[in-house]
DSSP file (Angstrom, degrees, kcal/mol; ACC not computed):
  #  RESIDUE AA STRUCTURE BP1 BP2  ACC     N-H-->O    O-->H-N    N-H-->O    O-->H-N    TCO  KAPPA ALPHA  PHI   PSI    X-CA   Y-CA   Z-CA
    1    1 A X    >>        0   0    0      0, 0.0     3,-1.6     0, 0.0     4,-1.5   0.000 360.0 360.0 360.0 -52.2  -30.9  -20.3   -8.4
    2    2 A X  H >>  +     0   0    0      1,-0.2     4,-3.8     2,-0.2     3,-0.7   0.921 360.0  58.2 -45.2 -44.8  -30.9  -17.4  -10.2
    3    3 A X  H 3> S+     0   0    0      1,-0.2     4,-0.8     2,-0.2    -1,-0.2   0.658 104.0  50.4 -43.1 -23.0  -29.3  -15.5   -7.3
    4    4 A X  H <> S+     0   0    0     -3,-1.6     4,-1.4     2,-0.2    -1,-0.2   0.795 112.6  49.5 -90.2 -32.4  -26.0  -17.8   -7.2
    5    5 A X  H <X S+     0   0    0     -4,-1.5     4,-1.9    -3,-0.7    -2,-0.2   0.851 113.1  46.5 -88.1 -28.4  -25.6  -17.3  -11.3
    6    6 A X  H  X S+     0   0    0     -4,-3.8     4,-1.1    -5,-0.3    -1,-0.2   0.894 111.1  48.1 -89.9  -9.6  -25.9  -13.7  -11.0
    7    7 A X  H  X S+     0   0    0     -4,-0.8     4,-0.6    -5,-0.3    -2,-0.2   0.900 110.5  59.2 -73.9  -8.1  -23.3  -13.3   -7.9
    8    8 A X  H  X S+     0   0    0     -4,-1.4     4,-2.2     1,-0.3     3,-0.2   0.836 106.8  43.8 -69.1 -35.7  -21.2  -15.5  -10.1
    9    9 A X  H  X S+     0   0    0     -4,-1.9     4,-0.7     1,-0.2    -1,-0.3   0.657 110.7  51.2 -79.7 -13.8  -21.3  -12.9  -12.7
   10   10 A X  H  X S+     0   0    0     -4,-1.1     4,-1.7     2,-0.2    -1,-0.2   0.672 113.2  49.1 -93.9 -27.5  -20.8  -10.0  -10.4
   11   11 A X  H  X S+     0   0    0     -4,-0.6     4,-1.8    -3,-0.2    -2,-0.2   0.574 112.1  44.2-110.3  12.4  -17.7  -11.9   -9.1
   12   12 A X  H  X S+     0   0    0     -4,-2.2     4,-1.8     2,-0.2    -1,-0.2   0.775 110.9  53.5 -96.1 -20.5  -16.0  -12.8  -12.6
   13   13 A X  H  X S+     0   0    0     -4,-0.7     4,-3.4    -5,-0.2    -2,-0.2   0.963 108.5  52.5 -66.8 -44.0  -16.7   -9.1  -14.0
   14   14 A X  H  < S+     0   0    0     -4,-1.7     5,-0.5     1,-0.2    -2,-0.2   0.953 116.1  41.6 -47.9 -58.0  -14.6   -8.1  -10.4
   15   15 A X  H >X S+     0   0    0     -4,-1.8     4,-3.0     1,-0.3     3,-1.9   0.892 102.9  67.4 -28.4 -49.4  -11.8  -10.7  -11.9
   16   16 A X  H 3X S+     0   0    0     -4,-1.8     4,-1.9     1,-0.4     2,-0.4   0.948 114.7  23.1 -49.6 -64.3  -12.3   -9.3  -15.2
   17   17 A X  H 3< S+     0   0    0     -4,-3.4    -1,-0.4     2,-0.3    -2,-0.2  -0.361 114.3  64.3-100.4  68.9  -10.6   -5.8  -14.0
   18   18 A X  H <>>S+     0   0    0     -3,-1.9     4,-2.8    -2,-0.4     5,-0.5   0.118 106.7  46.9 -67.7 -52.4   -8.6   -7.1  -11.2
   19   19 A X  H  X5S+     0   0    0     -4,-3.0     4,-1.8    -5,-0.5    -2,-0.3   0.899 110.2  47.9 -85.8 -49.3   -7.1   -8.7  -14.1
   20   20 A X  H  X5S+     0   0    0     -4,-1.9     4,-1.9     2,-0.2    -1,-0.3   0.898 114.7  52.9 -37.8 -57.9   -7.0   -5.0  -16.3
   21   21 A X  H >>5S+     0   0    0      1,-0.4     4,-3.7     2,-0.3     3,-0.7   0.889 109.2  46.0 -70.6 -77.0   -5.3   -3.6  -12.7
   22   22 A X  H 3X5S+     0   0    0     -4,-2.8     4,-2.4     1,-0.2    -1,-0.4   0.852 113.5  49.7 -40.2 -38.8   -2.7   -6.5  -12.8
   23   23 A X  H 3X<S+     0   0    0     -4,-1.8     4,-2.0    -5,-0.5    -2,-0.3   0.985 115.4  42.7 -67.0 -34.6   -2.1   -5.6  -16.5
   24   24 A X  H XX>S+     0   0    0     -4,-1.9     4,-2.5    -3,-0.7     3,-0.7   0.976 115.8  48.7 -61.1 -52.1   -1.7   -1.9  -15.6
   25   25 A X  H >X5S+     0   0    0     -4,-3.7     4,-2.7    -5,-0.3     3,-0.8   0.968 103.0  58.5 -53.6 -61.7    0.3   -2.8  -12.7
   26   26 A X  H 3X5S+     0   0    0     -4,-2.4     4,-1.7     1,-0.2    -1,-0.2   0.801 114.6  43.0 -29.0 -47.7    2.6   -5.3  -15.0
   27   27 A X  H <<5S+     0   0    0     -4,-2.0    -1,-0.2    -3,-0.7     5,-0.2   0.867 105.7  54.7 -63.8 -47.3    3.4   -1.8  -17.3
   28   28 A X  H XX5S+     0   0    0     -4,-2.5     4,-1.3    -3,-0.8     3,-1.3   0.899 117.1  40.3-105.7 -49.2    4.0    0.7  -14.8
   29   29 A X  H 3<<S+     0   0    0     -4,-2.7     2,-0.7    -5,-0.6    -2,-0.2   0.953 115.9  49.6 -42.9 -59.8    6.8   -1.9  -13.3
   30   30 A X  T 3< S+     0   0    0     -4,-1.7    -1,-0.2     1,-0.3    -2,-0.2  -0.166 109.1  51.3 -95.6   9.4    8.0   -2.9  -16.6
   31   31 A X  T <> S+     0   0    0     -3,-1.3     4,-1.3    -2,-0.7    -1,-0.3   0.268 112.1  49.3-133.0 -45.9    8.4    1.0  -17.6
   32   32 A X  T  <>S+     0   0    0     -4,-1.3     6,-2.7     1,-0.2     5,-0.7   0.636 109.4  50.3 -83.8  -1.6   10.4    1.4  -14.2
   33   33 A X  T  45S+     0   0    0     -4,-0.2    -1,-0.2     4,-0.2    -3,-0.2   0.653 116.3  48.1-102.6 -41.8   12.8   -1.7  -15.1
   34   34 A X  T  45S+     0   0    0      1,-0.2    -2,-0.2    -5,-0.2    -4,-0.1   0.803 100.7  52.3 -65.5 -23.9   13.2    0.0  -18.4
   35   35 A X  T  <5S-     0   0    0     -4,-1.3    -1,-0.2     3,-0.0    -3,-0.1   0.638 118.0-115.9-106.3 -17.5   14.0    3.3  -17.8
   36   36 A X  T   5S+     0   0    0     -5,-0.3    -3,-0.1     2,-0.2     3,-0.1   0.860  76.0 130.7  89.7  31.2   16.8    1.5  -15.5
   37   37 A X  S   <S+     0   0    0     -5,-0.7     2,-0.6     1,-0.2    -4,-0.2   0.888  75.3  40.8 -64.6 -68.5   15.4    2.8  -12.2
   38   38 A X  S    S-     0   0    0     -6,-2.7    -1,-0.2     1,-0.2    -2,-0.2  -0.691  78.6-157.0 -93.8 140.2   15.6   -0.8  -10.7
   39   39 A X  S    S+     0   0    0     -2,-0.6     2,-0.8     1,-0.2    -1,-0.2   0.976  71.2  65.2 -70.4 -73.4   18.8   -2.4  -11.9
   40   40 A X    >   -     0   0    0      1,-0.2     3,-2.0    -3,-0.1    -1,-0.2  -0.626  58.1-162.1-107.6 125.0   17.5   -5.9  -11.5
   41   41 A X  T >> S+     0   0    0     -2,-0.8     4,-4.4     1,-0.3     3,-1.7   0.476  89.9  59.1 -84.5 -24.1   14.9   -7.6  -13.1
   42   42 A X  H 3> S+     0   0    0      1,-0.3     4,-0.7     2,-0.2    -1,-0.3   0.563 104.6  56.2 -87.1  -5.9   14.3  -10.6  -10.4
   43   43 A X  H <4 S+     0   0    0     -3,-2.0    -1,-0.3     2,-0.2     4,-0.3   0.428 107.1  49.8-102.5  -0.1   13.6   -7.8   -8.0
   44   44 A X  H <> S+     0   0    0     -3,-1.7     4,-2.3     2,-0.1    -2,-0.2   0.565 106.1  52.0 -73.2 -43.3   10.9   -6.6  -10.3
   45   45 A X  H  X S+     0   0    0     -4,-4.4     4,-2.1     2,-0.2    -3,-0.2   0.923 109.1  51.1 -51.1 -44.6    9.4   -9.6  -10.7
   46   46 A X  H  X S+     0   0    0     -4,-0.7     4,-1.5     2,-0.2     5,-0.2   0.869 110.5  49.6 -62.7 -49.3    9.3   -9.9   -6.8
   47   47 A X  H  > S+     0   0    0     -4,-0.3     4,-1.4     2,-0.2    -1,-0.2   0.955 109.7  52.9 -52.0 -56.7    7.8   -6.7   -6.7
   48   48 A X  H  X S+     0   0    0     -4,-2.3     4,-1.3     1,-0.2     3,-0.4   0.987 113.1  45.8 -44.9 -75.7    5.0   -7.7   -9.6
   49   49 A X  H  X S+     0   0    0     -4,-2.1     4,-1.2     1,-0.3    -1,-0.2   0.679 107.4  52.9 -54.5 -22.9    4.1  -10.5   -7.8
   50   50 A X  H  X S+     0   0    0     -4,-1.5     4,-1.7    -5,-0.2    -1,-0.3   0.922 112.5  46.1 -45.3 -56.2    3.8   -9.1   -4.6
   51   51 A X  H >X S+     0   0    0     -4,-1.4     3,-3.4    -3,-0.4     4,-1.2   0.965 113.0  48.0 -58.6 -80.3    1.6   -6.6   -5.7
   52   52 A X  H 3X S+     0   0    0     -4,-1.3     4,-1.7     1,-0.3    -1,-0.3   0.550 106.2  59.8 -36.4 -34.8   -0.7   -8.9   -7.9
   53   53 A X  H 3X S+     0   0    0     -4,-1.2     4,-2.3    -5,-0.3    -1,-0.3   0.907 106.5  43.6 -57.0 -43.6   -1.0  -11.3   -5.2
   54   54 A X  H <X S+     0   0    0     -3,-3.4     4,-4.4    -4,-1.7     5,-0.3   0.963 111.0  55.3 -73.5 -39.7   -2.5   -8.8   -3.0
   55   55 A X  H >X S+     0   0    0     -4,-1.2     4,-1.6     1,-0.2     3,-0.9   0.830 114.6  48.2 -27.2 -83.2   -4.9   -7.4   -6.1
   56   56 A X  H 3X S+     0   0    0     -4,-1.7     4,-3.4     1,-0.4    -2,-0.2   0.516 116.0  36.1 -85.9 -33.8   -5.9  -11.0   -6.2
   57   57 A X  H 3X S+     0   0    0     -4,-2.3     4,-2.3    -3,-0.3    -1,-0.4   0.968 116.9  50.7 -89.6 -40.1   -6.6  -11.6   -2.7
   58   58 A X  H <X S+     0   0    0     -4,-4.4     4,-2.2    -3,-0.9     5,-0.4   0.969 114.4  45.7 -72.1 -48.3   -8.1   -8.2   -1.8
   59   59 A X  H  X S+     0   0    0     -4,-1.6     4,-1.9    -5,-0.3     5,-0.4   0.928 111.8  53.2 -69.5 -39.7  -10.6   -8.5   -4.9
   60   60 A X  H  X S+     0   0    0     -4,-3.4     4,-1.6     2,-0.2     6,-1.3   0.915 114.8  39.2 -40.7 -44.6  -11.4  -12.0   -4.0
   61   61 A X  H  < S+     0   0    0     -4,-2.3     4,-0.4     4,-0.3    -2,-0.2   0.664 118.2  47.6 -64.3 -22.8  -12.3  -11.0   -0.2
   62   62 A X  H  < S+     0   0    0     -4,-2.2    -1,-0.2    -5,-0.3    -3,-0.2   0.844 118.8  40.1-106.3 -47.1  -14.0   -7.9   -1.3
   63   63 A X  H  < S-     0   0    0     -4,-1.9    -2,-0.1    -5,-0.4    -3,-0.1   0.961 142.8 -20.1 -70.9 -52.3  -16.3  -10.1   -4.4
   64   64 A X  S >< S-     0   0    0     -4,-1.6     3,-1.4    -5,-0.4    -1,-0.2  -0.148 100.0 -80.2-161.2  63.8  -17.1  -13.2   -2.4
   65   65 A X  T 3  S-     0   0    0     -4,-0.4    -4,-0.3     1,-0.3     3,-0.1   0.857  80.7 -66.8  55.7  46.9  -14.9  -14.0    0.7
   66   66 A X  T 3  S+     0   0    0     -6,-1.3     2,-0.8    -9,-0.2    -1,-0.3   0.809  83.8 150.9  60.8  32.5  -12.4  -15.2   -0.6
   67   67 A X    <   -     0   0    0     -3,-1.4    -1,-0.2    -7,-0.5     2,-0.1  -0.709  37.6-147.8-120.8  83.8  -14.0  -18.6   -2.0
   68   68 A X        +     0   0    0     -2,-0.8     2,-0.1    -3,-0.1    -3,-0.0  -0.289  22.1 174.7 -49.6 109.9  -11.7  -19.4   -5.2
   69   69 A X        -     0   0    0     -2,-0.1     4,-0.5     4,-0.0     3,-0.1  -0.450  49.9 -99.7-104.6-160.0  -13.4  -21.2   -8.3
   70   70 A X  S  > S+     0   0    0      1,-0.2     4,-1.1     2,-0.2    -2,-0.1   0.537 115.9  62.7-103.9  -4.4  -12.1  -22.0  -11.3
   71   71 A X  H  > S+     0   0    0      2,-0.2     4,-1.7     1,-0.2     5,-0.2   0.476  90.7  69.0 -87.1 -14.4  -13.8  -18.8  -13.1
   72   72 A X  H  > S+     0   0    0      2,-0.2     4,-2.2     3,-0.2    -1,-0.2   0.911  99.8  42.0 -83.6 -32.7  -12.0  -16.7  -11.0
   73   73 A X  H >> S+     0   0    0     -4,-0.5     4,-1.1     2,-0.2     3,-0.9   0.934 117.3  55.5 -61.9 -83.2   -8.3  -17.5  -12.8
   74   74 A X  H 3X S+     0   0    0     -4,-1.1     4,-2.1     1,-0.3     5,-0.4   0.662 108.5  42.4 -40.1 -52.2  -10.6  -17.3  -16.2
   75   75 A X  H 3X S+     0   0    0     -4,-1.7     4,-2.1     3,-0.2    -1,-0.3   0.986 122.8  44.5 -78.7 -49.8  -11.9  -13.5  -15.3
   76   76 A X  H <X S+     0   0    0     -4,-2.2     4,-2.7    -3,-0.9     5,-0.3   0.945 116.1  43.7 -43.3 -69.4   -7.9  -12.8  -14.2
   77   77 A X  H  X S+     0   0    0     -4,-1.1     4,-4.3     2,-0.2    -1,-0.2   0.964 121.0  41.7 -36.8 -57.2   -6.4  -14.5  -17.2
   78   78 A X  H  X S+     0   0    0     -4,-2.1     4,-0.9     1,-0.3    -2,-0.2   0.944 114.6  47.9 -72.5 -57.8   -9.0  -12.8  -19.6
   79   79 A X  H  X S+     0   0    0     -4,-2.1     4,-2.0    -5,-0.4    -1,-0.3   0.754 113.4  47.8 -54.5 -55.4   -8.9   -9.4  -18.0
   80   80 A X  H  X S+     0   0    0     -4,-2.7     4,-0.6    -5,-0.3    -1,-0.3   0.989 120.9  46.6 -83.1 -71.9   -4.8   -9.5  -18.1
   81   81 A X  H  X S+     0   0    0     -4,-4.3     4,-2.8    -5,-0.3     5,-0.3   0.722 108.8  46.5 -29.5 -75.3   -5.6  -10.6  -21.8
   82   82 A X  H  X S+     0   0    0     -4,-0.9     4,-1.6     1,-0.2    -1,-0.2   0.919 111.7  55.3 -13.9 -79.3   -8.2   -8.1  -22.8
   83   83 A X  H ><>S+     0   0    0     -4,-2.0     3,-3.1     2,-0.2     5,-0.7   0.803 104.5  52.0 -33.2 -76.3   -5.9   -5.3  -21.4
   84   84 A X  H 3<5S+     0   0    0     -4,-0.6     5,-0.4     1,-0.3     4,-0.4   0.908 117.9  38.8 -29.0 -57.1   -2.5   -6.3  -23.6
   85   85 A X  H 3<5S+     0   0    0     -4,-2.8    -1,-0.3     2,-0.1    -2,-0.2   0.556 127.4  27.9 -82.2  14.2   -4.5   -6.2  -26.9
   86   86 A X  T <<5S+     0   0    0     -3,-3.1     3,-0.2    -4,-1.6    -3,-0.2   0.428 135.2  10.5-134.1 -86.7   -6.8   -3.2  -26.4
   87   87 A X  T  >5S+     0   0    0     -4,-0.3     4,-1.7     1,-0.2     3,-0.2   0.045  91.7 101.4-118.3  31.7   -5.3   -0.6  -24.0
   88   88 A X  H  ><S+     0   0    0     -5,-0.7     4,-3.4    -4,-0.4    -1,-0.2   1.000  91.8  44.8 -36.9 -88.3   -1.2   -1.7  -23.3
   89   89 A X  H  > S+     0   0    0     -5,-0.4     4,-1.5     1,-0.2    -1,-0.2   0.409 109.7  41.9 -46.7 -28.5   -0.3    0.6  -25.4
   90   90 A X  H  > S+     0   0    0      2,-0.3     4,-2.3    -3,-0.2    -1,-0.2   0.678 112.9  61.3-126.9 -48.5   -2.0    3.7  -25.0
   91   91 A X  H  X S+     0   0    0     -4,-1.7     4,-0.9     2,-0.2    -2,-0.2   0.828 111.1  44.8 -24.5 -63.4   -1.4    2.9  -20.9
   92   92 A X  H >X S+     0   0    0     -4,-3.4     4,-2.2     2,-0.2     3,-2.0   0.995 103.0  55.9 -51.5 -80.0    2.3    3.1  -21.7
   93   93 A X  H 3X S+     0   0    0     -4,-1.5     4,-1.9     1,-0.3    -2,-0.2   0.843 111.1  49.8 -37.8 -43.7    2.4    5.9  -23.8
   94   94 A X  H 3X S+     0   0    0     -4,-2.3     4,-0.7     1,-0.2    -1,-0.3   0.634 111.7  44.8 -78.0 -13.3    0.7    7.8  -20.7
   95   95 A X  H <X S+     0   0    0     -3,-2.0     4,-6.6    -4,-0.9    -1,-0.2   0.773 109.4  55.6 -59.5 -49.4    3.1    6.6  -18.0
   96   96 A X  H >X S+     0   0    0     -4,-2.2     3,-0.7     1,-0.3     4,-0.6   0.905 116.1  45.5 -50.4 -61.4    6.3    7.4  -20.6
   97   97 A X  H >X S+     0   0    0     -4,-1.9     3,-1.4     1,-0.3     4,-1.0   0.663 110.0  48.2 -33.1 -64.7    4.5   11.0  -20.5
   98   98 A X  H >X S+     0   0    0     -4,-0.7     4,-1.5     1,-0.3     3,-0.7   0.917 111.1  54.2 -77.1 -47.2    3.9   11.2  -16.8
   99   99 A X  H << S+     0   0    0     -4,-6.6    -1,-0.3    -3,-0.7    -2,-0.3   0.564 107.8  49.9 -74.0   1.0    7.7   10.2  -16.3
  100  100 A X  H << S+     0   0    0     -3,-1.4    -2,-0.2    -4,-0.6    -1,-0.2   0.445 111.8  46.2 -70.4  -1.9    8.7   12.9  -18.5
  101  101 A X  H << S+     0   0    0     -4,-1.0    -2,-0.2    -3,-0.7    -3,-0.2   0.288 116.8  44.5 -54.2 -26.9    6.7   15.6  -16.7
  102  102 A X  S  X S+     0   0    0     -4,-1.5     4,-2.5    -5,-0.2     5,-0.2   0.803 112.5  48.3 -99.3 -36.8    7.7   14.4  -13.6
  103  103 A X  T  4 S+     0   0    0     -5,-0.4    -1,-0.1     1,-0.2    -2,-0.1   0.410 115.6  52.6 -82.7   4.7   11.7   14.1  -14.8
  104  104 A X  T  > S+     0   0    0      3,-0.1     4,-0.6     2,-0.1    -1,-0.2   0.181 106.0  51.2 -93.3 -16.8   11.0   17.8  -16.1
  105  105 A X  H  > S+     0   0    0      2,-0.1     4,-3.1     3,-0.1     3,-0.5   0.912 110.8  49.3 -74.3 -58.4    9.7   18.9  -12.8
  106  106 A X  H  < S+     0   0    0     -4,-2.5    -3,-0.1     2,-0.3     4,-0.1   0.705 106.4  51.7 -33.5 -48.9   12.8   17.5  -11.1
  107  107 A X  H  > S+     0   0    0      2,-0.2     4,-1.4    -5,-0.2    -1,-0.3   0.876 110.9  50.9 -77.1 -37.4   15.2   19.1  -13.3
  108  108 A X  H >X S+     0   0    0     -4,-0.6     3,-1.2    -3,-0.5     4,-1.1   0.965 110.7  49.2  -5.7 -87.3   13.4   22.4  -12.7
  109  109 A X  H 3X S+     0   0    0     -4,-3.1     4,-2.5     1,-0.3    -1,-0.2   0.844 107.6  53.0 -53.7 -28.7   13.6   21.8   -9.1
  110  110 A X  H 3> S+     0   0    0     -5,-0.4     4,-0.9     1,-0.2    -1,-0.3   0.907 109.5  52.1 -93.0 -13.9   17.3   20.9   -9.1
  111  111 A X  H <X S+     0   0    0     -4,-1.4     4,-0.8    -3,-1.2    -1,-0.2   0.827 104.7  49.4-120.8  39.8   18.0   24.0  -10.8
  112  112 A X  H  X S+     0   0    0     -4,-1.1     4,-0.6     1,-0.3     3,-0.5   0.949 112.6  53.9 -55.7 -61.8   16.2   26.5   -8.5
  113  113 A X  H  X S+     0   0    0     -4,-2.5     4,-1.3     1,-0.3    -1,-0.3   0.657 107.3  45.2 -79.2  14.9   17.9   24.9   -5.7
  114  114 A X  H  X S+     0   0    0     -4,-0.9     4,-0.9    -3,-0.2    -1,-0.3   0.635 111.3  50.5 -84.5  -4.3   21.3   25.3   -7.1
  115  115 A X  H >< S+     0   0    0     -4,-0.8     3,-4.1    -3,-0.5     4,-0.3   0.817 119.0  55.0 -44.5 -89.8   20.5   29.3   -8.2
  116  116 A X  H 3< S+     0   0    0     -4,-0.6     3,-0.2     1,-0.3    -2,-0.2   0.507 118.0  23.1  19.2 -79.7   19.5   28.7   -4.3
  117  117 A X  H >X S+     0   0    0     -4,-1.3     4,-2.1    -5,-0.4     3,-1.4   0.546  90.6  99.5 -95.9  -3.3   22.6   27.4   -2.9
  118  118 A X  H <X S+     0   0    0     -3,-4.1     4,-2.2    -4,-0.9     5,-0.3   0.948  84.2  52.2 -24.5 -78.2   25.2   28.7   -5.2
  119  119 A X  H 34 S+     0   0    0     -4,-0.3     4,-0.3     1,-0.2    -1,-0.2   0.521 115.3  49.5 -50.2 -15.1   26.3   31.7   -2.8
  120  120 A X  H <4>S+     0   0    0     -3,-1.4     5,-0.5     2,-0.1     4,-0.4   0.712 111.4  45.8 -94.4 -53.3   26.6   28.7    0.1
  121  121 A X  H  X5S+     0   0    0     -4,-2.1     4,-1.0     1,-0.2    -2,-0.2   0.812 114.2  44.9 -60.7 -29.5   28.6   26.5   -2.0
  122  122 A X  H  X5S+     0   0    0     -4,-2.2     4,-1.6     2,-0.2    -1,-0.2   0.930 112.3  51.0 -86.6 -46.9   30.9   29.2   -3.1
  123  123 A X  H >45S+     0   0    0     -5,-0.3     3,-1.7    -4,-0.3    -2,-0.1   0.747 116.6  51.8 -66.3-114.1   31.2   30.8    1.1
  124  124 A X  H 3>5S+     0   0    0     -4,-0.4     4,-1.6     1,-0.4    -1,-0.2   0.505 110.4  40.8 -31.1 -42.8   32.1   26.6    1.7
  125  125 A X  H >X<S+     0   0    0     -4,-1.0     3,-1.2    -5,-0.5     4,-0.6   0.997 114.2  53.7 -70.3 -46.3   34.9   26.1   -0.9
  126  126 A X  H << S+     0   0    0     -3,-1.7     4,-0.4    -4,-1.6    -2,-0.2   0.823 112.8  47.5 -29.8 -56.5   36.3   29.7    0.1
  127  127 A X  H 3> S+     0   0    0      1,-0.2     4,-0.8     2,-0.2    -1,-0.2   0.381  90.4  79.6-106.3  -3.0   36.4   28.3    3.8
  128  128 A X  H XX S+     0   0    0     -4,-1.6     4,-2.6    -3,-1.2     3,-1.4   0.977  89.8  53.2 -60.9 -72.4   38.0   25.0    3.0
  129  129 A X  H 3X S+     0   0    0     -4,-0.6     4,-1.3     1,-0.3    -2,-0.2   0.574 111.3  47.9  30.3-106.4   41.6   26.6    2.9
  130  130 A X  H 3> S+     0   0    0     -4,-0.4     4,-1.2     2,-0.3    -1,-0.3   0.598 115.4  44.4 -48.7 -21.7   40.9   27.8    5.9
  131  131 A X  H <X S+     0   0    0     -3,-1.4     4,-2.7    -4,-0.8     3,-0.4   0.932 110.1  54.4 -50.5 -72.8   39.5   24.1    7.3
  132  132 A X  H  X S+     0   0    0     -4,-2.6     4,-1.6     1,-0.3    -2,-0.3   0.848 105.7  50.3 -69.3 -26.7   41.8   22.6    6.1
  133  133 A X  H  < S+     0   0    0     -4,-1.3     4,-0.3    -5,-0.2    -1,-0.3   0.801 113.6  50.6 -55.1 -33.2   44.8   25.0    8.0
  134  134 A X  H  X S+     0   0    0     -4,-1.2     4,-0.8    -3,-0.4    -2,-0.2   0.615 102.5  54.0 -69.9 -21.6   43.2   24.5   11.0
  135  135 A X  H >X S+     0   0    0     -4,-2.7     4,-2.4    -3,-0.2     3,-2.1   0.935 114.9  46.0 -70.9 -71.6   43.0   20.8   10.6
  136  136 A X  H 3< S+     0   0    0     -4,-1.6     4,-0.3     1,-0.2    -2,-0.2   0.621 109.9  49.2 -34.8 -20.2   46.8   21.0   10.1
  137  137 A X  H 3> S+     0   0    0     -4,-0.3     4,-2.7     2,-0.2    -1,-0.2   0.647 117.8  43.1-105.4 -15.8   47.6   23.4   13.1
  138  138 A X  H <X S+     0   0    0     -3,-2.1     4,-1.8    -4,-0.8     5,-0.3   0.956 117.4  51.2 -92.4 -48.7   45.3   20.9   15.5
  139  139 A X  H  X S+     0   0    0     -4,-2.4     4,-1.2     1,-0.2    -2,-0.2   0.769 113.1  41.4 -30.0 -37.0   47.2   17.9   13.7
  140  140 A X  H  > S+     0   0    0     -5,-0.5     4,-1.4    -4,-0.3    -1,-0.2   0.944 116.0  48.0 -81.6 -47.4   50.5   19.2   14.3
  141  141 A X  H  < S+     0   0    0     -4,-2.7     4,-0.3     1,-0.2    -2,-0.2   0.566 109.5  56.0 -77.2   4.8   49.8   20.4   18.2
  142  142 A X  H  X S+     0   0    0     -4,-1.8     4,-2.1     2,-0.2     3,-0.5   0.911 108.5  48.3 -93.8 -51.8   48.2   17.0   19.0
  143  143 A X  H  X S+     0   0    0     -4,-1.2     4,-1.5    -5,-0.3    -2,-0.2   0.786 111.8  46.7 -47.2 -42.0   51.4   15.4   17.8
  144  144 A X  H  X S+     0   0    0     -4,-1.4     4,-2.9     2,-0.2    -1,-0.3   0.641 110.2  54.5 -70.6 -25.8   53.6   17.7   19.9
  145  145 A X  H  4 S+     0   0    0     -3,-0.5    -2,-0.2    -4,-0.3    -1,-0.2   0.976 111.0  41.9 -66.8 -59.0   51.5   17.1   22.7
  146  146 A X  H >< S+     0   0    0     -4,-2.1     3,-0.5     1,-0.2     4,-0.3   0.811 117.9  49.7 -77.0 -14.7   51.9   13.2   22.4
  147  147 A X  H 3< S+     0   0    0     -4,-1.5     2,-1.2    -5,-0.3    -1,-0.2   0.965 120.9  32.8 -69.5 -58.1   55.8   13.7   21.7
  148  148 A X  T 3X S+     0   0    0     -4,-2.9     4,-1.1     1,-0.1    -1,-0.2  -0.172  96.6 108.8 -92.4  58.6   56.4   16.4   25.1
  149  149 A X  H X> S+     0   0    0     -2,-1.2     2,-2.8    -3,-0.5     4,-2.6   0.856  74.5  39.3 -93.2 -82.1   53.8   14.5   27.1
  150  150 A X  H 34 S+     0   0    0     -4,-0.3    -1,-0.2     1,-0.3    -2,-0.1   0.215 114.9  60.2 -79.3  36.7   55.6   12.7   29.5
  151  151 A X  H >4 S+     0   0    0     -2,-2.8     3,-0.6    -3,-0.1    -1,-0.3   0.706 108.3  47.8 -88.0 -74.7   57.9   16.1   29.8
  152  152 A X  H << S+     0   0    0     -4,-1.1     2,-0.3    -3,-1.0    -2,-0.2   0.773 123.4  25.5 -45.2 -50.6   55.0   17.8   30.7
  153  153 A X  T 3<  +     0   0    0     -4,-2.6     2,-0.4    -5,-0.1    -1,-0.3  -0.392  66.7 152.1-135.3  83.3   53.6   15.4   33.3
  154  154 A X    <         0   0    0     -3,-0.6    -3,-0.0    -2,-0.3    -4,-0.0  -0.653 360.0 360.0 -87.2 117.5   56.4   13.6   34.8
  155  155 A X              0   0    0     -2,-0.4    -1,-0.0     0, 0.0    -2,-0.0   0.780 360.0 360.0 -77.3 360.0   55.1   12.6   38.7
C-alpha cells in the first residue's frame, strides 16, 4: 500500500513541473507574440497548445504510462499556478534579455556582412547600365528578327 501512495507522489511532483515547463513555455510564446514576431495570436495559441499537449503526454508516459487520474490535472494546474506567482516574472525578464543579446548579435552580424559585401554591391549597380543595354540590344534584335523572319526563310 505504501508503494502505490508513494508512486502517486512521485507522479504528481512530475505534474507539478510539467506544469512549471507549460508555464515557461506559455512566456517564451507570449514574449514572441509580443515582440510581433508572429502576427497572429490564434496561431500562437495553436502553437501553445501543441506544445503543452505533448509536455503532458510525454510526462504522463514517462511518470506512469500514461494512466490519467484526477491528481494529474491538480499537479498541472498547480505547477502552471505556482510558476505565475513565484517565477513569471523573473523568467520573462531573462528571455526579454536573451532576445536582446541575440537581436544585438544579429545586428552585428548584418553589419559585418554588409562591410563584406559592399565592394560586390557597388561592382553590381556599376554593371546594371551595362545589363540593362544589353537587355535592350537583345530586345531590339529579337524583334527585328520576328519582323524580317519570313524574309529570311521564305521556302
Amino acid at each position: 500500500m505504501n508503494e502505490n501512495i508513494y508512486l502517486q507522489v512521485y507522479v504528481f511532483l512530475y505534474t507539478l513541473y510539467g506544469g512549471i515547463v507549460i508555464g515557461i513555455l506559455y512566456d517564451f510564446i507570449d514574449i514572441l507574440v509580443n515582440d510581433h514576431l508572429i502576427k497572429r495570436r490564434s496561431i500562437t495559441d495553436l502553437l501553445f497548445w501543441a506544445v503543452a499537449f505533448s509536455v503532458i503526454i510525454s510526462i504522463l508516459f514517462y511518470a506512469n504510462n500514461i494512466n490519467f487520474r484526477s491528481y494529474n490535472i491538480l499537479g498541472f494546474g498547480l505547477g502552471w499556478f505556482i510558476y505565475f506567482f513565484t517565477l513569471s516574472k523573473l523568467i520573462r525578464k531573462l528571455f526579454y534579455l536573451i532576445r536582446s543579446i541575440f537581436a544585438l548579435i544579429g545586428r552585428k552580424v548584418i553589419r559585418v556582412f554588409n562591410v563584406i559585401t559592399y565592394p560586390l554591391r557597388k561592382g553590381l549597380q556599376k554593371c546594371k547600365g551595362l545589363v540593362k543595354r544589353c537587355k535592350n540590344i537583345a530586345q531590339r534584335a529579337v524583334k527585328d528578327f520576328e519582323k524580317y523572319k519570313t524574309y529570311l526563310f521564305k521556302s
